[in-house]
C-alpha positions as CSV (number, residue, x, y, z in Angstrom):
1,X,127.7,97.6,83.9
2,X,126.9,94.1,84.2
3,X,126.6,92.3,87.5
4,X,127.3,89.1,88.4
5,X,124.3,86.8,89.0
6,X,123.5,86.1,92.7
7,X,124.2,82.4,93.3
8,X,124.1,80.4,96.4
9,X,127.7,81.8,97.6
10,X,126.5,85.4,96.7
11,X,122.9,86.7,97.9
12,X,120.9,88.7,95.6
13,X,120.2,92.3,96.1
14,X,117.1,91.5,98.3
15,X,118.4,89.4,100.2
16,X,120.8,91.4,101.1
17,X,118.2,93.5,102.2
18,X,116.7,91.1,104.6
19,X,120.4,90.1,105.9
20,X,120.6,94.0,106.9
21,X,117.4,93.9,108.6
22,X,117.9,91.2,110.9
23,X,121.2,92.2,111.9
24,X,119.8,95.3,112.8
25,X,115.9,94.8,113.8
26,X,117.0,96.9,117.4
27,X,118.1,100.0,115.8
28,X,116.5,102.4,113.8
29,X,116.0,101.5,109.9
30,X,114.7,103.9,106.9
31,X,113.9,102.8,103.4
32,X,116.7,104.5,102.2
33,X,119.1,102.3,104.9
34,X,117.6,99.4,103.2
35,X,117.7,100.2,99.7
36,X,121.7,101.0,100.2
37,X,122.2,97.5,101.5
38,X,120.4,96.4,98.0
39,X,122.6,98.6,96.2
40,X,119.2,100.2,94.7
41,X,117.5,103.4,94.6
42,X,114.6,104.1,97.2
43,X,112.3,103.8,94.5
44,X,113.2,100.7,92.4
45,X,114.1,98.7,95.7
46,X,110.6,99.7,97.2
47,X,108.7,98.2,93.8
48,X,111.2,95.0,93.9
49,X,110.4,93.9,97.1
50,X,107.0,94.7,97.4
51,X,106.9,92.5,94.3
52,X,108.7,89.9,95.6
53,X,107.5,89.7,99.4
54,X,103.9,91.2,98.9
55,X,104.7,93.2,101.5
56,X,106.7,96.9,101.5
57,X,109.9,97.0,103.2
58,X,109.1,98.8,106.1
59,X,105.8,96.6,106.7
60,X,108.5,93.8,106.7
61,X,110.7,95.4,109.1
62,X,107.8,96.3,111.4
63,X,106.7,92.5,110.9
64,X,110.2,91.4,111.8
65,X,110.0,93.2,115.0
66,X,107.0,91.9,116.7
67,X,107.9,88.0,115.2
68,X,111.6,89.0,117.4
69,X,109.6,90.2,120.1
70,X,106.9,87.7,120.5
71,X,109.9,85.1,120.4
72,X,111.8,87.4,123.3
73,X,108.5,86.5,125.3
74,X,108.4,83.3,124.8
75,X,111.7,83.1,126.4
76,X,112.5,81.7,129.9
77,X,113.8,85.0,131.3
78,X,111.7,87.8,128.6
79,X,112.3,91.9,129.2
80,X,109.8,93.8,130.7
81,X,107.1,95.3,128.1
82,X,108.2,98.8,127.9
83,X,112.2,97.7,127.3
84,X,110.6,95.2,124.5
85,X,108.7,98.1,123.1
86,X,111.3,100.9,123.1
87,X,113.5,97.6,121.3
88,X,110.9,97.4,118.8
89,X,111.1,100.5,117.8
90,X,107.8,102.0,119.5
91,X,107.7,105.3,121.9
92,X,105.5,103.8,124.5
93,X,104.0,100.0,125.7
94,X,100.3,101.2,124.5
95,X,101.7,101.7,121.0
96,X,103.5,98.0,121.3
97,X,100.6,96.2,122.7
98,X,98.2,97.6,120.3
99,X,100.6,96.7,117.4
100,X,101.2,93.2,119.0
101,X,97.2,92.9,119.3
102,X,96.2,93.3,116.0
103,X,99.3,91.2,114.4
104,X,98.8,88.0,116.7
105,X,95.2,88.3,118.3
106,X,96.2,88.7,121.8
107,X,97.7,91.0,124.2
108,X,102.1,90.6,124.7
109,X,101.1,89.4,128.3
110,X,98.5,87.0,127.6
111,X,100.7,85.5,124.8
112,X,103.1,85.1,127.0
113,X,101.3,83.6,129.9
114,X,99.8,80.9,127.3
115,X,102.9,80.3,125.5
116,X,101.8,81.1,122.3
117,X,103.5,79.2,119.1
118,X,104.6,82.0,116.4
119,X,105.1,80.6,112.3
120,X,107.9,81.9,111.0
121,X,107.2,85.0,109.6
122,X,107.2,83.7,105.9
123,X,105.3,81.7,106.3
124,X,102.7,85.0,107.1
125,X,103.8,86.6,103.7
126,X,102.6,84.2,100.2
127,X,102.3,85.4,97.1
128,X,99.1,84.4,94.9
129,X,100.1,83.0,91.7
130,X,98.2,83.7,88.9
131,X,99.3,81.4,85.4
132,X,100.8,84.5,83.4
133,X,102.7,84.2,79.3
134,X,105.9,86.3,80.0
135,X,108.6,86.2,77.4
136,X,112.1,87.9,78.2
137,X,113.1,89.7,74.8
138,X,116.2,89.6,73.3
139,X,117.6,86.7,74.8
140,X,117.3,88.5,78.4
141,X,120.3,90.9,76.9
142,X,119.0,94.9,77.3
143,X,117.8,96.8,74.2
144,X,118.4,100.4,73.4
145,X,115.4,103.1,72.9
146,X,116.1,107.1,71.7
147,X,114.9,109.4,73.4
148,X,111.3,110.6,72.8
149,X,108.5,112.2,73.9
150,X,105.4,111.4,75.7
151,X,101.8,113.7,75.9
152,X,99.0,112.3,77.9
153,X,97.3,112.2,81.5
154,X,99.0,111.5,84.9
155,X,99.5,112.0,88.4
156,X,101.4,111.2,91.4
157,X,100.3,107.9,93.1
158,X,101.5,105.8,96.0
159,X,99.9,102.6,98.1
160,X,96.8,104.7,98.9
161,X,95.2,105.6,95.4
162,X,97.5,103.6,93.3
163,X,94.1,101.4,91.9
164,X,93.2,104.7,90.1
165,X,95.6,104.5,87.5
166,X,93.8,102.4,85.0
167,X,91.3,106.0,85.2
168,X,93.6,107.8,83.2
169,X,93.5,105.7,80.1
170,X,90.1,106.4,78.8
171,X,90.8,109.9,79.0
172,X,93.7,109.2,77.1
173,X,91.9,107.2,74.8
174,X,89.4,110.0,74.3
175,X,91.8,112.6,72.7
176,X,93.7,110.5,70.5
177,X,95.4,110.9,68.3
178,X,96.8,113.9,69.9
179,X,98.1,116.8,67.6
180,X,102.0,116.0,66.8
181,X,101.5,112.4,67.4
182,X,104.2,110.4,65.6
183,X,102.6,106.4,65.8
184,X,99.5,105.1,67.0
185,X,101.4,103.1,70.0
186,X,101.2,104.7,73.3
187,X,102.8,104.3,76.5
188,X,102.7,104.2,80.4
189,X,105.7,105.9,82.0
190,X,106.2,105.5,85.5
191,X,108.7,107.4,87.1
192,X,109.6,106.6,90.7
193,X,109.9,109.4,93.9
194,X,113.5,110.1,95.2
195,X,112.5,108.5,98.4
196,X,110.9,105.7,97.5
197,X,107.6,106.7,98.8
198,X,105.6,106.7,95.2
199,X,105.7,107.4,91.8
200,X,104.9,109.5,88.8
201,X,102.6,107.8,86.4
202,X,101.5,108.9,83.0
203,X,99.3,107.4,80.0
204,X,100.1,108.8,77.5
205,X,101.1,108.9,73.1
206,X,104.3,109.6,71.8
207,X,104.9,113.3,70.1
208,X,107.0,115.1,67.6
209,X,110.5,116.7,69.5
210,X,109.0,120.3,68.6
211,X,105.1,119.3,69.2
212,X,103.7,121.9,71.5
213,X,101.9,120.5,74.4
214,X,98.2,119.6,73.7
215,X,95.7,121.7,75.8
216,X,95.2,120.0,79.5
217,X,97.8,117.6,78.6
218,X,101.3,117.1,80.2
219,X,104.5,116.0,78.6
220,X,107.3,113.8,79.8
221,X,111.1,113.9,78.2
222,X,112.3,109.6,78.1
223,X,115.9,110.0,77.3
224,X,117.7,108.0,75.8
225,X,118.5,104.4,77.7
226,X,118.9,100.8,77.6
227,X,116.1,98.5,78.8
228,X,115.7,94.7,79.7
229,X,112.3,93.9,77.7
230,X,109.2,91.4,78.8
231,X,106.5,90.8,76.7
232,X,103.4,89.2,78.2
233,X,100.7,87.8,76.3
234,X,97.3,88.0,77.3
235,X,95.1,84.9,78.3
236,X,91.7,87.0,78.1
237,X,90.4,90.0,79.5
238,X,90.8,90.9,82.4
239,X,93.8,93.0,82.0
240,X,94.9,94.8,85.5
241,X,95.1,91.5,87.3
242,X,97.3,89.8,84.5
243,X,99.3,92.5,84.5
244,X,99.5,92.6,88.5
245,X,100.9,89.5,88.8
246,X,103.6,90.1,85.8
247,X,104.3,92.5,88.0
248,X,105.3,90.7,90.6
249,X,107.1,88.4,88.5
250,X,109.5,90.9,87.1
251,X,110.3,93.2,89.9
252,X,110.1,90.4,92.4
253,X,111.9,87.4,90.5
254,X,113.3,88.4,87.0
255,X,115.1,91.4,87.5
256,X,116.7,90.5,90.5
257,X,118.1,86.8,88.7
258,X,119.5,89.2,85.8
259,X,122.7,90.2,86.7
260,X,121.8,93.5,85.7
261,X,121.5,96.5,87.9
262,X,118.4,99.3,87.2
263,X,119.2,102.6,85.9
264,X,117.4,105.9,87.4
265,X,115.3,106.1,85.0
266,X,111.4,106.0,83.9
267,X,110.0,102.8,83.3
268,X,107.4,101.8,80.4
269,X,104.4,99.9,79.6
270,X,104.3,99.7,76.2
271,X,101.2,99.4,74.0
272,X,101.4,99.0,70.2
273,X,98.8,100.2,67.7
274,X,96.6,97.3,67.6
275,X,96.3,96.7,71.4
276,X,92.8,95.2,72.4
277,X,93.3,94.1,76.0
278,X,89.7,92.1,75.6
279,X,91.4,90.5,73.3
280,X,93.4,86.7,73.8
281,X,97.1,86.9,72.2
282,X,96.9,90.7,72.8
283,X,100.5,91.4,74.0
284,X,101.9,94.5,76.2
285,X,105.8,95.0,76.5
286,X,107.3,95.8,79.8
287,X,110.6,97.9,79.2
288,X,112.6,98.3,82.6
289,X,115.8,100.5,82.5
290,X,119.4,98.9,83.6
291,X,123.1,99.9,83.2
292,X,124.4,97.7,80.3
């Protein structure tokens, strides 16, 4: 299904996000809450607008309430501390006043008996913009991919140990080719948790359908789907921060300007044969899953 654009009369899926937030920064909020008002799974709306905010949604949230509550103490007539800490969603005034300490600096009572100044909160949250070659394939129309198979190294990551990723190539780059391989290409599939809280990533070679699974491997079943495509090219070595801020600039500002909504479904790196990533012009294809 294709979606209309968000324009200036309609909001994009993210924004939407951050509408439901501030109309309801007093009451409880889950990811899942928030990724309903996107119209996104957990997952996908936790990668979007981490790309796009360089923050994760509930850091935003939590960031929202103490910029509501410093404001609230600013105020001529402010609530006492433990009503502005049960507000901000905290179970005592020693949780809020050590939260409000290391955001602004100061204690809630000194900042209000100084009058402290706040920014607006985004003006606390900007992205660093690296000069990236991104091409959108196909005219930015989706492209269709059969189902295959996938043997190689993974493991489950989330915001903790998700720098050890790039640790699983070389011991994929060890075994190949793996027995049952059908092209020299290989992959990274990245499958997101139900709730949003990490995901599934594996390096890995495609196989034969009836391939048994190499020793101290894994294998992964990509069905069948239809992708929106990005290839970047690479300016140099240096790979994982190029690819970082591609990153950012798919999930954050492409995908949501598409029109088209993500599937549930793994999404690729793609790799082909000849891959260097020392070297310039090297390309890697992103391949993200939508309804079309």
């Amino acid at each position: 299904m294709i979606e209309v654009a968000a324009t200036a009369q309609q909001p994009d899926r993210l924004e939407r996000a951050l509408a439901f937030v501030e109309a309801h920064l007093d009451q409880p909020l889950t990811l899942a809450e928030l990724a309903d008002a996107a119209s996104l799974s957990p997952f996908h709306f936790a990668r979007a607008f981490t790309a796009r905010f360089d923050e994760s949604p509930m850091a935003w949230v939590r960031r929202r309430r103490m910029a509501a509550a410093a404001t609230q103490l600013a105020s001529p007539k402010p609530p006492s501390l433990i009503d502005l800490a049960l507000d901000s969603g905290f179970d005592s005034q020693e949780a809020f006043t050590r939260a409000f300490k290391r955001m602004f600096g100061v204690s809630p009572g000194r900042f209000q008996r100084f009058g402290s100044q706040l920014p607006h909160p985004e003006a606390l949250m900007s992205l660093t913009k690296q000069d990236i070659d991104l091409e959108t394939r196909n005219g930015g129309k989706p492209m269709h991919r059969p189902a295959f198979r996938v043997a190689g190294f993974g493991g489950r990551f989330t915001e903790t140990n998700k720098t050890q990723i790039p640790t699983l190539w070389p011991k994929l780059l060890a075994r190949l080719p793996v027995p049952g391989q059908t092209a020299n290409e290989s992959f990274g599939v990245c499958i997101g948790e139900a709730d949003g809280q990490g995901m599934t990533y594996l390096a890995g070679a495609p196989i034969a359908a009836d391939a048994p699974v190499p020793d101290g491997m894994e294998v992964r079943e990509v069905p069948a789907q239809d992708y929106l495509v990005f290839r970047q090219t690479l300016t140099g070595p240096n790979l994982h921060p190029q690819m970082q801020a591609s990153a950012r600039e798919i999930w954050g500002e492409r995908i949501p300007k598409s029109g088209y909504q993500i599937a549930r479904g793994p999404d690729l790196e793609y790799y082909p044969a000849d891959f260097d990533p020392n070297r310039p012009g090297a390309w890697v294809e992103w391949w993200v899953p939508v309804q079309a």
